[in-house]
N, CA, C and O atoms as a GROMACS GRO file, in nm:
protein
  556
    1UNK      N    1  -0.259   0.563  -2.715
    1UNK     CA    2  -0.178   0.595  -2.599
    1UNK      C    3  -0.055   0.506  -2.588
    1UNK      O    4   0.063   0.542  -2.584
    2UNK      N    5  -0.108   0.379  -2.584
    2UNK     CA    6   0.063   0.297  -2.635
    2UNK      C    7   0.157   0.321  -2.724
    2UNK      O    8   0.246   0.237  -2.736
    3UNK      N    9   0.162   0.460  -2.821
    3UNK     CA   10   0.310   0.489  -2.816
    3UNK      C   11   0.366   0.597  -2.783
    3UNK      O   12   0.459   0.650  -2.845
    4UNK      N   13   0.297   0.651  -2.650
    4UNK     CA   14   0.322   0.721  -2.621
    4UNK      C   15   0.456   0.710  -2.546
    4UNK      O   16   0.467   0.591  -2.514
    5UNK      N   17   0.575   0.788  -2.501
    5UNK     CA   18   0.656   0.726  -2.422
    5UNK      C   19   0.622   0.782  -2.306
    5UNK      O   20   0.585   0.898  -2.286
    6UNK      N   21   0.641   0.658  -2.197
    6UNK     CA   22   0.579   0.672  -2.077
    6UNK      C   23   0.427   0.650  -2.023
    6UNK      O   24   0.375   0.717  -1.933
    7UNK      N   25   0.367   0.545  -2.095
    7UNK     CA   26   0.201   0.572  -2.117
    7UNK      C   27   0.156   0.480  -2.035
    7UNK      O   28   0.045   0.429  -2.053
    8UNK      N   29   0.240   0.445  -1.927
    8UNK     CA   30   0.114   0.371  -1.810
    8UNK      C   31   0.072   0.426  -1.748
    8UNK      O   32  -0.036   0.386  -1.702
    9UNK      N   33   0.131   0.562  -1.700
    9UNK     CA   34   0.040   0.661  -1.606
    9UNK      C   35  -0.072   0.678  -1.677
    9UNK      O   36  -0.175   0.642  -1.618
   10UNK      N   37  -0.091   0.745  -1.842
   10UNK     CA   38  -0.198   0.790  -1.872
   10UNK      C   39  -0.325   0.650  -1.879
   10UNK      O   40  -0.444   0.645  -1.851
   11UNK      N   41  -0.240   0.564  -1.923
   11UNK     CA   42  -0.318   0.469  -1.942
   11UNK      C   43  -0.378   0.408  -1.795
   11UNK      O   44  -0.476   0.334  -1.807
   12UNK      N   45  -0.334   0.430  -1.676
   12UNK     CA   46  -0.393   0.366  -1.577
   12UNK      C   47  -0.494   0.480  -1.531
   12UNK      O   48  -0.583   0.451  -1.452
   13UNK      N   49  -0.484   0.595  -1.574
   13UNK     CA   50  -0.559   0.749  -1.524
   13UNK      C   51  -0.676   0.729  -1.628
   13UNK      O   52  -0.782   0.780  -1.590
   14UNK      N   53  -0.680   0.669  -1.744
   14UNK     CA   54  -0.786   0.642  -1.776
   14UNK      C   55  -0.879   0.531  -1.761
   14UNK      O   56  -0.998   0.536  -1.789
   15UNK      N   57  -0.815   0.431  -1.717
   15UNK     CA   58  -0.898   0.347  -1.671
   15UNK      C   59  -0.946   0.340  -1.532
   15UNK      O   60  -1.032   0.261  -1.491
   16UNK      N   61  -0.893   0.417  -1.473
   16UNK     CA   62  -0.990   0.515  -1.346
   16UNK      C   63  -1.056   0.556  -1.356
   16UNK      O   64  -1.154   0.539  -1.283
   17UNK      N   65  -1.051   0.667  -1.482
   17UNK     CA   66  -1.179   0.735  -1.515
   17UNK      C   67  -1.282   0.676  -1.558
   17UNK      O   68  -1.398   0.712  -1.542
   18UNK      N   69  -1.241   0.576  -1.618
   18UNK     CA   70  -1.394   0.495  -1.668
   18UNK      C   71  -1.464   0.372  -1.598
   18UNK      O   72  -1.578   0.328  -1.609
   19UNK      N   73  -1.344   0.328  -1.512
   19UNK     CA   74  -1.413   0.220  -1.384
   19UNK      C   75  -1.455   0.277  -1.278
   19UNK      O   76  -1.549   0.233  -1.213
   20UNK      N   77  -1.368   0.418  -1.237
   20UNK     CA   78  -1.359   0.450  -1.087
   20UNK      C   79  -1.262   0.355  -1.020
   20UNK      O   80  -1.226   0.387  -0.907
   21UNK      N   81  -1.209   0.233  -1.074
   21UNK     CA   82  -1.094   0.181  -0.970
   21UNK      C   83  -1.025   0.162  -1.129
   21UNK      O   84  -1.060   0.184  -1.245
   22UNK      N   85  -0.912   0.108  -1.062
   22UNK     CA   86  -0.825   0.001  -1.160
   22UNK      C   87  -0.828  -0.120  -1.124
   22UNK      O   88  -0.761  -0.162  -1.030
   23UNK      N   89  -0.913  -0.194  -1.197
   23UNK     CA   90  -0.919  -0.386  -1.159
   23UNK      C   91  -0.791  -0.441  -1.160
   23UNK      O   92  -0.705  -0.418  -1.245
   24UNK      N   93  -0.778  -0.524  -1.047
   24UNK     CA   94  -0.633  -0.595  -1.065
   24UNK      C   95  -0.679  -0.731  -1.223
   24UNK      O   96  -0.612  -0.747  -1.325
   25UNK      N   97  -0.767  -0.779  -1.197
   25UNK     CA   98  -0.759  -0.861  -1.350
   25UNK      C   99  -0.682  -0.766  -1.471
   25UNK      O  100  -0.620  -0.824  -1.560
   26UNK      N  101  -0.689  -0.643  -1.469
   26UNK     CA  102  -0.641  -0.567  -1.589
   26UNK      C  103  -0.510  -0.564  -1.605
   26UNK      O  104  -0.451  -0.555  -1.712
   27UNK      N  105  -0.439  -0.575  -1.450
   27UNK     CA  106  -0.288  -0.588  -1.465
   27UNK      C  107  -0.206  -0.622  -1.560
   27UNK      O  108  -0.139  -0.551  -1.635
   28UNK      N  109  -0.217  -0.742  -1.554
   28UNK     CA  110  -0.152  -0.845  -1.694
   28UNK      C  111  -0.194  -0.804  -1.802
   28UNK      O  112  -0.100  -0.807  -1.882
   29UNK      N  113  -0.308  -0.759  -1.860
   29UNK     CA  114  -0.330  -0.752  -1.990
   29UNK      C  115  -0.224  -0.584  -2.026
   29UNK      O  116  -0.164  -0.582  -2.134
   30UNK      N  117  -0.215  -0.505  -1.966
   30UNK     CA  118  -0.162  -0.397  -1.978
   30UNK      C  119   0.006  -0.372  -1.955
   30UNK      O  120   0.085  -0.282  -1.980
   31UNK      N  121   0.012  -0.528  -1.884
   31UNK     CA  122   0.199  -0.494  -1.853
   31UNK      C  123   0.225  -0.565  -1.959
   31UNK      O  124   0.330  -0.530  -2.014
   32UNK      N  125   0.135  -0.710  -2.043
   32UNK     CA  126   0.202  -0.759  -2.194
   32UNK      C  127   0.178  -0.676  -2.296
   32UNK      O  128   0.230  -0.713  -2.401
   33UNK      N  129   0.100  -0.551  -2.304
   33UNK     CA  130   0.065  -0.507  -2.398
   33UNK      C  131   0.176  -0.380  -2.440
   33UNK      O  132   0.211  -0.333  -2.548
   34UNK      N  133   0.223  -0.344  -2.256
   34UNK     CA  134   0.340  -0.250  -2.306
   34UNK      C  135   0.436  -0.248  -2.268
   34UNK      O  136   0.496  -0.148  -2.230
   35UNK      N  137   0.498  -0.420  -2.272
   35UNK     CA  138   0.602  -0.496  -2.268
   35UNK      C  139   0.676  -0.509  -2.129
   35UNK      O  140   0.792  -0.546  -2.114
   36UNK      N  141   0.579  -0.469  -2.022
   36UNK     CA  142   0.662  -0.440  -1.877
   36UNK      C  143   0.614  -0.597  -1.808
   36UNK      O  144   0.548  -0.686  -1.862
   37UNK      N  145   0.675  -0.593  -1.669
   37UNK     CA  146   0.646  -0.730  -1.598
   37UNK      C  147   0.533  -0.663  -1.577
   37UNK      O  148   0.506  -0.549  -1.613
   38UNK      N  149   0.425  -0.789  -1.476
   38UNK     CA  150   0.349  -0.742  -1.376
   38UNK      C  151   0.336  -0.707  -1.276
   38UNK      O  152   0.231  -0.672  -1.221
   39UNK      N  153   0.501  -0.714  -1.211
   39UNK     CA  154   0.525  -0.625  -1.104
   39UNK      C  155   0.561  -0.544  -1.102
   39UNK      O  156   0.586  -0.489  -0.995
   40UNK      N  157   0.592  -0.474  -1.251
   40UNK     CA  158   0.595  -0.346  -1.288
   40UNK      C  159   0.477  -0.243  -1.206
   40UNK      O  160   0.463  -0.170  -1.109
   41UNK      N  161   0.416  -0.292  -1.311
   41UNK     CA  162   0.277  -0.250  -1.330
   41UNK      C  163   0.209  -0.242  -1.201
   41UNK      O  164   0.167  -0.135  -1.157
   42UNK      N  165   0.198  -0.354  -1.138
   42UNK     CA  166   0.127  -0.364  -1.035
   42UNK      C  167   0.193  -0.248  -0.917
   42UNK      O  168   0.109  -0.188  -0.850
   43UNK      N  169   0.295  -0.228  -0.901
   43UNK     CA  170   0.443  -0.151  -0.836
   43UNK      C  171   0.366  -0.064  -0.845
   43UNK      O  172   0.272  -0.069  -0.765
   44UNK      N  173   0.368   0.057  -0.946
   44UNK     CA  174   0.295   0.163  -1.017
   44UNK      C  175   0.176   0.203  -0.918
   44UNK      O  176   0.158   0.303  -0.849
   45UNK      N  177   0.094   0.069  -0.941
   45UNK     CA  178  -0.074   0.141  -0.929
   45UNK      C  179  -0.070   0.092  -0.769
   45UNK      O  180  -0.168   0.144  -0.715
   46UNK      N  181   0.000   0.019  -0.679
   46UNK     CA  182  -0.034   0.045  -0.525
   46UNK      C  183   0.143   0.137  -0.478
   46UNK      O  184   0.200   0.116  -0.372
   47UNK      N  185   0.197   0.234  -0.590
   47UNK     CA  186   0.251   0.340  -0.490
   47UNK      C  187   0.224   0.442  -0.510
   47UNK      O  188   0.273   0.530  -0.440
   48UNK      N  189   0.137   0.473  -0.613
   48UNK     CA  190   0.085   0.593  -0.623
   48UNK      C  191  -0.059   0.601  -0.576
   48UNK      O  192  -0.136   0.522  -0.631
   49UNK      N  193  -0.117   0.695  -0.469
   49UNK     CA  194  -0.234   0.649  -0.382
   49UNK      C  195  -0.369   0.724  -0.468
   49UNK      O  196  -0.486   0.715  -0.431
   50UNK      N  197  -0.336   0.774  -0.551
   50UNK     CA  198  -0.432   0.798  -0.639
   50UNK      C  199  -0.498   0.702  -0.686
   50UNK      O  200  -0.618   0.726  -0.703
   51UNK      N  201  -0.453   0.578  -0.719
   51UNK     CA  202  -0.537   0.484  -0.797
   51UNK      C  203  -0.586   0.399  -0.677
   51UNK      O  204  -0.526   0.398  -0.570
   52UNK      N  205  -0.715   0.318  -0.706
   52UNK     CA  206  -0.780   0.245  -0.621
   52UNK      C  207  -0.830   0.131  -0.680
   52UNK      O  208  -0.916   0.146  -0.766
   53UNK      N  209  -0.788   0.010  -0.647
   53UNK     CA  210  -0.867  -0.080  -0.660
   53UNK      C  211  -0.995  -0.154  -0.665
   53UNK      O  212  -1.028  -0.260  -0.717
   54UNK      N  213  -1.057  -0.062  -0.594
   54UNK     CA  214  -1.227  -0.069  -0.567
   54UNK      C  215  -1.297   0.060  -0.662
   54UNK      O  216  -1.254   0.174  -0.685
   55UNK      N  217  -1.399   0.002  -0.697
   55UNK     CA  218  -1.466   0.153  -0.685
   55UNK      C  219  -1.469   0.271  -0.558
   55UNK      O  220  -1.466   0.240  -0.439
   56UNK      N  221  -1.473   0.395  -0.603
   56UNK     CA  222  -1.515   0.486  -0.483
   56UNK      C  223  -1.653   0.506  -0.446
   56UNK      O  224  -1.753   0.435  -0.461
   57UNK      N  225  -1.641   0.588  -0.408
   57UNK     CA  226  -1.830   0.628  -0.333
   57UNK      C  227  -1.875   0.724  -0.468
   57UNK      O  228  -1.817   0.721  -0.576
   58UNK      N  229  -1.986   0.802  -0.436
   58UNK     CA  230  -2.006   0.892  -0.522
   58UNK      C  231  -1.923   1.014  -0.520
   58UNK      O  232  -1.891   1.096  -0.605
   59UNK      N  233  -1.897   0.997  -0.388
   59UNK     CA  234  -1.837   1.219  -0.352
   59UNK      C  235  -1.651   1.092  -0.260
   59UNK      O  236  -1.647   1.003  -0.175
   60UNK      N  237  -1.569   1.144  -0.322
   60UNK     CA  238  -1.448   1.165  -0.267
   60UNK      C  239  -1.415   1.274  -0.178
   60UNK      O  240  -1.446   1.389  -0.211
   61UNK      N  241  -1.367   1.256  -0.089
   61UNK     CA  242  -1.331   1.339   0.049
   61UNK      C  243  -1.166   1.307   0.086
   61UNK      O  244  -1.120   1.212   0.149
   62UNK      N  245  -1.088   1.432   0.018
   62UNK     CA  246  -0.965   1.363   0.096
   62UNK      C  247  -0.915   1.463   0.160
   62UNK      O  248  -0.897   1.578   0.120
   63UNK      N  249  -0.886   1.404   0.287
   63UNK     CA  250  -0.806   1.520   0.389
   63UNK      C  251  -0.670   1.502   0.381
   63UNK      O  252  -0.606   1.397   0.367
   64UNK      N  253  -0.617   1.657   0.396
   64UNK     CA  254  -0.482   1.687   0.404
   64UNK      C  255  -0.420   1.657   0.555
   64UNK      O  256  -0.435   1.715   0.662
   65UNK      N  257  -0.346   1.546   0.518
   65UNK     CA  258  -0.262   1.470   0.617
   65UNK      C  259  -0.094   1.550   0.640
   65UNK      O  260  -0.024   1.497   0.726
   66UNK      N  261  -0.045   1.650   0.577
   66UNK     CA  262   0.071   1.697   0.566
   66UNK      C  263   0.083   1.756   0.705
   66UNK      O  264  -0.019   1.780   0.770
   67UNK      N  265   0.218   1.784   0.761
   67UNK     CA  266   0.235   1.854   0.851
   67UNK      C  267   0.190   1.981   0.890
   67UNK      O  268   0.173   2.010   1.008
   68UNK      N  269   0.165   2.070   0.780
   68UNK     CA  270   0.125   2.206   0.833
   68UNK      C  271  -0.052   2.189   0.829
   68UNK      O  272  -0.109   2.298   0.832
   69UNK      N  273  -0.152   2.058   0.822
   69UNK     CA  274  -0.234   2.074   0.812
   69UNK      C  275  -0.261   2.002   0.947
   69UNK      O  276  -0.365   2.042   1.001
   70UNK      N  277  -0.199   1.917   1.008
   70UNK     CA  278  -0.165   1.831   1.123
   70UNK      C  279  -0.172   1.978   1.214
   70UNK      O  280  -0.272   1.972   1.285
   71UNK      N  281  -0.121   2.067   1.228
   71UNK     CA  282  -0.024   2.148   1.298
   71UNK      C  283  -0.126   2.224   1.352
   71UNK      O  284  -0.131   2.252   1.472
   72UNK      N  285  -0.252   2.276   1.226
   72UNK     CA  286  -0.326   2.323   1.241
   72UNK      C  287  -0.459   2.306   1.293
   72UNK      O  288  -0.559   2.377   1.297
   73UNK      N  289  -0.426   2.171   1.337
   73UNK     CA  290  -0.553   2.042   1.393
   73UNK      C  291  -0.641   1.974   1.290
   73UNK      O  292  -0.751   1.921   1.301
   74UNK      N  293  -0.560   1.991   1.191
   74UNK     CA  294  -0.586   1.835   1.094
   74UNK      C  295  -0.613   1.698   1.155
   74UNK      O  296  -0.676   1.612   1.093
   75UNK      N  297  -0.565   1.679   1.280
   75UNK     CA  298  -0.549   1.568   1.296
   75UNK      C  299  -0.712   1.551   1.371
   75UNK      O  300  -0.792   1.462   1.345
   76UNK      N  301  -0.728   1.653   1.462
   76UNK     CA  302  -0.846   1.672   1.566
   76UNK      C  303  -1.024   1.638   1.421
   76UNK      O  304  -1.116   1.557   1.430
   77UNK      N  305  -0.999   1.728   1.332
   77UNK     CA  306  -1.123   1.748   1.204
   77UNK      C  307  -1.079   1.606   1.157
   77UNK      O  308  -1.172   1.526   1.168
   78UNK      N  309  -0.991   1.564   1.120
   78UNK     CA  310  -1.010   1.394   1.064
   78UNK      C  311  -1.103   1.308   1.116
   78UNK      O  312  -1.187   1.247   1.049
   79UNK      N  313  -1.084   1.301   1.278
   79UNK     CA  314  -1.122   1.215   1.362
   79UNK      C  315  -1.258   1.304   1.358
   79UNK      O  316  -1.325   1.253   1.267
   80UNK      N  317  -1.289   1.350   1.382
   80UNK     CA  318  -1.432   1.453   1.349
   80UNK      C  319  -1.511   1.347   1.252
   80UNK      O  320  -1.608   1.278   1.282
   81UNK      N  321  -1.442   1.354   1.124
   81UNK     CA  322  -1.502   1.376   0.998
   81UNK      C  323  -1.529   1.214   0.992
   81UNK      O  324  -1.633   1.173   0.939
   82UNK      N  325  -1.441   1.128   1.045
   82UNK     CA  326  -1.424   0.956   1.047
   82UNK      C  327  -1.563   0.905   1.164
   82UNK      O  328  -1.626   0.801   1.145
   83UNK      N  329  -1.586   0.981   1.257
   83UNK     CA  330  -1.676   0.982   1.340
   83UNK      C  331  -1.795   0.983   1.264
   83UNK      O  332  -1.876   0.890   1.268
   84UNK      N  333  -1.812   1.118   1.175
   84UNK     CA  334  -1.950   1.188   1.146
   84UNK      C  335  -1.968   1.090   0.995
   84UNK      O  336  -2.079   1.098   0.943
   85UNK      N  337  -1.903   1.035   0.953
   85UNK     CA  338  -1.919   0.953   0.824
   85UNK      C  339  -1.915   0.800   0.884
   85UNK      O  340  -1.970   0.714   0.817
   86UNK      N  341  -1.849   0.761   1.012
   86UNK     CA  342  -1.861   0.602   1.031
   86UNK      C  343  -1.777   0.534   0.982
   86UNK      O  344  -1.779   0.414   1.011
   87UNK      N  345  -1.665   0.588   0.886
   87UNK     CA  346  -1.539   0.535   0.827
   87UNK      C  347  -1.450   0.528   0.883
   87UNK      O  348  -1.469   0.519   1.004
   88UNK      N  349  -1.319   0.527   0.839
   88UNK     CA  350  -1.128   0.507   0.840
   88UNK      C  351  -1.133   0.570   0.717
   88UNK      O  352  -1.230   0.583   0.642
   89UNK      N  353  -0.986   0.617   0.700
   89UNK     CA  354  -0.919   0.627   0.584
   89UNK      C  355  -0.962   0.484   0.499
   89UNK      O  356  -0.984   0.370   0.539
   90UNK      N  357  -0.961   0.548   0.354
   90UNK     CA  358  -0.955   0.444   0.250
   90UNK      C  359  -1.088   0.331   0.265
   90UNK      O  360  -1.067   0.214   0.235
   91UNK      N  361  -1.215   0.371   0.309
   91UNK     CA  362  -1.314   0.324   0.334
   91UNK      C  363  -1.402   0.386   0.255
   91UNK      O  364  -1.363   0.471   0.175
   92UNK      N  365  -1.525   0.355   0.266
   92UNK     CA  366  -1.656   0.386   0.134
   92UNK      C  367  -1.763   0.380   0.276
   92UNK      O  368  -1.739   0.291   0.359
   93UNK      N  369  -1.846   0.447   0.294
   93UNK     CA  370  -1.970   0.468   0.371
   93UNK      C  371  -2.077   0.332   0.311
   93UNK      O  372  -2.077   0.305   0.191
   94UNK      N  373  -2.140   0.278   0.381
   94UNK     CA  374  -2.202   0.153   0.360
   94UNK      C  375  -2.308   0.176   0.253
   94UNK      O  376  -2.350   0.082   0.185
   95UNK      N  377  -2.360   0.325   0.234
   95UNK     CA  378  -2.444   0.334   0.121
   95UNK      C  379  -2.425   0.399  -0.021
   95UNK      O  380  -2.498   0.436  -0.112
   96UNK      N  381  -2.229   0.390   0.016
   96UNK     CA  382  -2.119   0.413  -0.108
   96UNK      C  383  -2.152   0.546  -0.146
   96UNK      O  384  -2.149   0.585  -0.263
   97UNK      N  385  -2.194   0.642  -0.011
   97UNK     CA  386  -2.238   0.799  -0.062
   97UNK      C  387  -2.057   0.852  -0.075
   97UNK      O  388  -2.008   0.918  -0.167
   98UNK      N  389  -1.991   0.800   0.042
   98UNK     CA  390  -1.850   0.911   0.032
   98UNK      C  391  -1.745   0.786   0.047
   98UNK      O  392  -1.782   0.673   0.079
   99UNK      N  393  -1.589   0.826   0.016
   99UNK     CA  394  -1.493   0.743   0.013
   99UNK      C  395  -1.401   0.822   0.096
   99UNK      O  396  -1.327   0.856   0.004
  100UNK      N  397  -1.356   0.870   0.185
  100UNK     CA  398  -1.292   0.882   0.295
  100UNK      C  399  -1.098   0.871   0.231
  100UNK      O  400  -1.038   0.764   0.227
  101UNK      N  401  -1.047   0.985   0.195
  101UNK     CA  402  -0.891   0.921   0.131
  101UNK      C  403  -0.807   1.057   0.194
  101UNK      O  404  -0.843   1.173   0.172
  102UNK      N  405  -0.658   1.009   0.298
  102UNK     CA  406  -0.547   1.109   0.314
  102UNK      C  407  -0.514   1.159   0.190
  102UNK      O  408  -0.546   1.097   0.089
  103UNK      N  409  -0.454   1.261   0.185
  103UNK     CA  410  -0.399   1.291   0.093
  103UNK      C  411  -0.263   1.380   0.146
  103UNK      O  412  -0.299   1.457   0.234
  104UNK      N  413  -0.123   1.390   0.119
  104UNK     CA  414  -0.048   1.430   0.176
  104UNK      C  415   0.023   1.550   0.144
  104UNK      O  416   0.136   1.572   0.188
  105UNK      N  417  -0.062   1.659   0.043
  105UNK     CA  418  -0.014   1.795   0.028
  105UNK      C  419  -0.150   1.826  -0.074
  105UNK      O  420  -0.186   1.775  -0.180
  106UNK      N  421  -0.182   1.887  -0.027
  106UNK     CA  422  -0.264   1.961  -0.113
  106UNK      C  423  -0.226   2.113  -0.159
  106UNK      O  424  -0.319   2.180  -0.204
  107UNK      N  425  -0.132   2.157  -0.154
  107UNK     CA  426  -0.053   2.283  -0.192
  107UNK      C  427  -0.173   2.421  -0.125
  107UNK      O  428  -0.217   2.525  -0.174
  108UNK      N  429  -0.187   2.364  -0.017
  108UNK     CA  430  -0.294   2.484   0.066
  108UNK      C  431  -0.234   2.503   0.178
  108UNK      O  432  -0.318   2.536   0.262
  109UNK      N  433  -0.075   2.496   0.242
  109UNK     CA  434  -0.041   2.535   0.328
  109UNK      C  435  -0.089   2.633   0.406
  109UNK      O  436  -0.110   2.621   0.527
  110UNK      N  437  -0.108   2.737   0.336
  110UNK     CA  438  -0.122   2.900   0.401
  110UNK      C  439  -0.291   2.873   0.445
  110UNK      O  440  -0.368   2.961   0.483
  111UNK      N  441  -0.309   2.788   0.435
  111UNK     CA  442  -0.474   2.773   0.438
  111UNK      C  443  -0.522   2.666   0.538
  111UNK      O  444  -0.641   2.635   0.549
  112UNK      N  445  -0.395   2.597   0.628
  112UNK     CA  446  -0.474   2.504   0.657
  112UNK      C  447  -0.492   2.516   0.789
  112UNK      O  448  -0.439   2.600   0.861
  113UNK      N  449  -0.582   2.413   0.830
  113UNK     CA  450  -0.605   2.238   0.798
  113UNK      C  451  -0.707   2.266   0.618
  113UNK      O  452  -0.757   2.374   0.583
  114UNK      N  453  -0.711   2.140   0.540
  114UNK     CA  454  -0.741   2.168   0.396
  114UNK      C  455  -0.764   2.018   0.364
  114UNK      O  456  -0.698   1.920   0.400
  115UNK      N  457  -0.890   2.027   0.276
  115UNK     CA  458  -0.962   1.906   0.252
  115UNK      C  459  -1.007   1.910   0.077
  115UNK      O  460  -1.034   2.020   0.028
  116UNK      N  461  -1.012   1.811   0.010
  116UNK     CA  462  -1.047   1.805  -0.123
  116UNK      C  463  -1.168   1.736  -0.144
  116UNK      O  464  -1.164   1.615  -0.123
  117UNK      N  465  -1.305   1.800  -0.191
  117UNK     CA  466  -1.460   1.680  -0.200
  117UNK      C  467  -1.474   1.753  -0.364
  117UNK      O  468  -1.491   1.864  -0.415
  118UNK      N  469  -1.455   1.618  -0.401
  118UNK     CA  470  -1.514   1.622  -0.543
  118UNK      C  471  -1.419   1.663  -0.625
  118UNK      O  472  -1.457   1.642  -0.740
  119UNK      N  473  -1.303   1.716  -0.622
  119UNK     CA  474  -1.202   1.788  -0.664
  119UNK      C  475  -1.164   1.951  -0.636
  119UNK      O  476  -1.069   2.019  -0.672
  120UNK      N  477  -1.269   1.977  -0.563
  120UNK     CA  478  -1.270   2.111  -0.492
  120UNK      C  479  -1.222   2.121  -0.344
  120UNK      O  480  -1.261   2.071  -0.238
  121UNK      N  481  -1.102   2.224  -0.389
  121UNK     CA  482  -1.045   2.215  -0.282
  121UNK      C  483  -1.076   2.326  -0.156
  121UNK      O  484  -1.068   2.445  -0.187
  122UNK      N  485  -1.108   2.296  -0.027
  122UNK     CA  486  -1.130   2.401   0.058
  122UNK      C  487  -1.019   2.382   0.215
  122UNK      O  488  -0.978   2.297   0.295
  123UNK      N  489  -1.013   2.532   0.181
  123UNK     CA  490  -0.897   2.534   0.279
  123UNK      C  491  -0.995   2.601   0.433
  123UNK      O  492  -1.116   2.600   0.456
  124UNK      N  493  -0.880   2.655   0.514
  124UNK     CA  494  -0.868   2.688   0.726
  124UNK      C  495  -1.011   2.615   0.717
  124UNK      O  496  -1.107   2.692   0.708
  125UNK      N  497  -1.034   2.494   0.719
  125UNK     CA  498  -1.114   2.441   0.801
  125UNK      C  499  -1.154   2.409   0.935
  125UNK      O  500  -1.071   2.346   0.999
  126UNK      N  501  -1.256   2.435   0.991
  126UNK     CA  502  -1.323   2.440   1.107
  126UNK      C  503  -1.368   2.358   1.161
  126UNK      O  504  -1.333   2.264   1.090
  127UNK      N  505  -1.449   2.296   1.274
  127UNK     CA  506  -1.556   2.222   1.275
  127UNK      C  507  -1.668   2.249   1.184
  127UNK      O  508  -1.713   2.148   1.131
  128UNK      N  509  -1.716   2.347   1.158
  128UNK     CA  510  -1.857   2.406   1.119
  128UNK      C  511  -1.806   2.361   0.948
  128UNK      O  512  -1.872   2.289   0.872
  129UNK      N  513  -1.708   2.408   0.925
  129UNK     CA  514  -1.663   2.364   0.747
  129UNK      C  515  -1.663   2.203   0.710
  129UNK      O  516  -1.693   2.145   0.605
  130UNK      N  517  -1.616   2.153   0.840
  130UNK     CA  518  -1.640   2.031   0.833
  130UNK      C  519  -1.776   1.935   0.836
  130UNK      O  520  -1.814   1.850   0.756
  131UNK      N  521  -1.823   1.972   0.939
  131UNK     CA  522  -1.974   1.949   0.946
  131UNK      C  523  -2.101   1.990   0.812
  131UNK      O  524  -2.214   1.954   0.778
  132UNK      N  525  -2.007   2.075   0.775
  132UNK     CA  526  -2.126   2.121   0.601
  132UNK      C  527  -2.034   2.053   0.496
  132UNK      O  528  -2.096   2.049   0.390
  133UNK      N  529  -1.918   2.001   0.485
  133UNK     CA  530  -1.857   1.874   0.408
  133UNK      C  531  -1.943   1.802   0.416
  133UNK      O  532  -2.027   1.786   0.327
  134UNK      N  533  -1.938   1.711   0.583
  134UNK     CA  534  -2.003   1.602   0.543
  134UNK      C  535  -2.144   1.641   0.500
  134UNK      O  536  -2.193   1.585   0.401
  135UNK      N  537  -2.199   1.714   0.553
  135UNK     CA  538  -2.391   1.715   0.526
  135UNK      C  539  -2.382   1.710   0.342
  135UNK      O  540  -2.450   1.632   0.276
  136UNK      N  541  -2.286   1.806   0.281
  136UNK     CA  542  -2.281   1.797   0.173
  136UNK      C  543  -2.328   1.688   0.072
  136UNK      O  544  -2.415   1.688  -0.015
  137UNK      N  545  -2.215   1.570   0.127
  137UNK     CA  546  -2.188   1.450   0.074
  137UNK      C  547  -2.296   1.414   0.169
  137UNK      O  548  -2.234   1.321   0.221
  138UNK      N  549  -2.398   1.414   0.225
  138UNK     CA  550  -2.458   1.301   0.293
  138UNK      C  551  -2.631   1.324   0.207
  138UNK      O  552  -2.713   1.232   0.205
  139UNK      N  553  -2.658   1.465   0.140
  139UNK     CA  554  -2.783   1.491   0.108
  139UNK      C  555  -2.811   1.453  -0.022
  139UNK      O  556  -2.923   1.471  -0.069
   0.00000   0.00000   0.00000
C-alpha cells in the first residue's frame, strides 16, 4: 500500500479494520514510514469522524444528524435512542454491546429521519423503528 499514491487513507482504513480503532502509538510509525509529519497524520485521523481511537462496541449505531433528518425529528429519536442505550454521541454502552456515532449525511434524504447499525442503512424512522434498533443491538 505504501506506493500507492495517496495511501494514508487506505492505510488508516485498514488498520481500523483490524483494531476497530486507530491507536495513537501508531501515529509516528506511519507518518515516518510515508514521509509525512505527525501532524499530518494525526490531522487526517481526528478530521475525518470515521476513524476512532478507541475500540467500538460490537454493533455501531450512527444517526443521521443532517438537516433534513433533524427536520424530520431526528433530533426528538436521538434523544430517544441516547436515553434507551444510556449513552452520548461517541460513547460505547458499559457492556461495549453498541457505540452510539452522528453521522452527517447518510444520502437517505427522501427517507428521513435515517440511521446506520452495522452498516445497514434504515431509513423514515419512528419510535417503534427505533425501539427494535436498540432491542436489536441489546439481544
Amino acid at each position: 500500500m505504501k506506493s500507492l499514491e495517496g495511501p494514508l487513507l487506505p492505510i488508516l482504513h485498514a488498520i481500523q479494520a483490524e483494531f476497530g480503532h486507530v491507536p495513537q502509538e501508531i501515529l509516528p510509525l506511519i507518518a515516518r514510514e510515508l514521509n509525512l509529519s505527525r501532524a499530518e497524520v494525526h490531522g487526517v485521523v481526528t478530521f475525518y469522524h470515521d476513524y476512532r481511537n478507541h475500540p467500538a462496541g460490537r454493533h455501531v449505531l450512527k444517526l443521521c444528524r443532517a438537516e433534513a433528518c433533524q427536520s424530520m425529528g431526528g433530533d426528538h429519536l436521538a434523544e430517544r435512542v441516547k436515553t434507551l442505550l444510556g449513552i452520548d454521541f461517541h460513547q460505547t454502552t458499559l457492556d461495549g454491546a453498541v457505540t452510539l456515532e452522528p453521522v452527517y449525511c447518510l444520502g437517505l434524504c427522501s427517507a428521513a429521519p435515517s440511521a446506520m447499525l452495522d452498516g445497514a442503512v434504515h431509513g423514515r424512522l419512528d419510535a417503534d423503528a427505533v425501539d427494535a434498533l436498540v432491542a436489536e443491538v441489546r439481544a
